[in-house]
C-alpha positions as CSV (number, residue, x, y, z in Angstrom):
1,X,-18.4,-10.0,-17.5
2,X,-16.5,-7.4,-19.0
3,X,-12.3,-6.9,-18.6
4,X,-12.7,-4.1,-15.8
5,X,-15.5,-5.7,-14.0
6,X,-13.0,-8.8,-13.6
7,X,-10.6,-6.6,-12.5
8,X,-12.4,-4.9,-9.9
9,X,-13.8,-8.2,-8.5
10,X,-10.3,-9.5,-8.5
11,X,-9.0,-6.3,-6.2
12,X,-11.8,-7.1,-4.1
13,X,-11.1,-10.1,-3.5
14,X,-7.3,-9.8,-3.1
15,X,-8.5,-6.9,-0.3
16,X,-11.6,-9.4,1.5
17,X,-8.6,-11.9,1.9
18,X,-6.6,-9.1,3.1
19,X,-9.1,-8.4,5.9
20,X,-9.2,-12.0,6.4
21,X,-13.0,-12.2,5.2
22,X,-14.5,-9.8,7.4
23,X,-16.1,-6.6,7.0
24,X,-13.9,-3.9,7.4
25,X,-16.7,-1.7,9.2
26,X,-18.2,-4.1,11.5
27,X,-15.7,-7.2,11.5
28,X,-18.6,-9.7,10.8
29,X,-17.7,-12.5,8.2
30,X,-18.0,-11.7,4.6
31,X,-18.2,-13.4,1.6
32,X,-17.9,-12.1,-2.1
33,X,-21.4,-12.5,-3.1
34,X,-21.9,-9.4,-0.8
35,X,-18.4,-7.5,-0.7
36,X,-18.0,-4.2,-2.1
37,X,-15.1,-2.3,-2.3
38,X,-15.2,1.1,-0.6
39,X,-12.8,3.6,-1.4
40,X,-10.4,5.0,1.3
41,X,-10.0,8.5,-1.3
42,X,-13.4,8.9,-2.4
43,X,-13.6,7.6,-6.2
44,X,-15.7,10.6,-7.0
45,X,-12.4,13.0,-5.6
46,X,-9.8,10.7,-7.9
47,X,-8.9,7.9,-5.4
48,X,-8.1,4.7,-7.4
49,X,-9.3,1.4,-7.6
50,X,-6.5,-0.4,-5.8
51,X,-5.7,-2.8,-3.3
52,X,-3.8,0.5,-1.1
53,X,-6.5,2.2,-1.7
54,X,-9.7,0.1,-0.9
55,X,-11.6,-1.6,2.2
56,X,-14.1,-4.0,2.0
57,X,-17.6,-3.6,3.4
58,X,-21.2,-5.4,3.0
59,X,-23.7,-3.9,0.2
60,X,-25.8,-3.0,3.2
61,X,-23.0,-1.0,5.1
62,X,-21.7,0.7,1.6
63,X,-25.2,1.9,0.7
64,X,-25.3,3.7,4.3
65,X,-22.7,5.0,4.2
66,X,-23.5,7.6,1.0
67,X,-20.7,10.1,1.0
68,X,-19.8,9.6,4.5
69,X,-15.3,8.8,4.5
70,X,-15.4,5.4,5.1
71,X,-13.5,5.8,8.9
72,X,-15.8,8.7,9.6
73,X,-18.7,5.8,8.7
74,X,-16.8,3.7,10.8
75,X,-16.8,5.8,14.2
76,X,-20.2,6.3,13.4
77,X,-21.4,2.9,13.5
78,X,-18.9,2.3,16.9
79,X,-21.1,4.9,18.7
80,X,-24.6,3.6,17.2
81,X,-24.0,0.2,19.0
């Protein structure tokens, strides 16, 4: 594993135990083999990888969600179920 990868999985982590091991879109338990750290300022638009500025979400829920904001993803799920 290179230096950044280790430091990503570390803000992840620090972030998971945050949410107290849940996913931050549903609230279903989550573990690290299937976290993924989804930023609140869109990476792609210059948001950092930080503990301020991530949530954590499933693979599955990150994939959806494409380009979606991550509360806009959010809402969207809420009225989906």
């Amino acid at each position: 594993m290179q230096c950044v990868d280790i430091l990503v999985y570390i803000v992840i982590e620090q972030v998971l135990a945050k949410q107290n091991y849940t996913d931050y879109i549903d609230g279903k338990p989550l573990t690290m083999d299937d976290a993924v750290g989804a930023h609140v300022d869109a990476w792609s638009e210059g948001g950092k990888t930080t503990v301020d500025n991530l949530v954590v979400t499933s693979s599955y829920h990150n994939s959806k969600m494409g380009s979606l904001n991550v509360e806009a993803y959010k809402e969207l799920i809420k009225k989906d179920s």
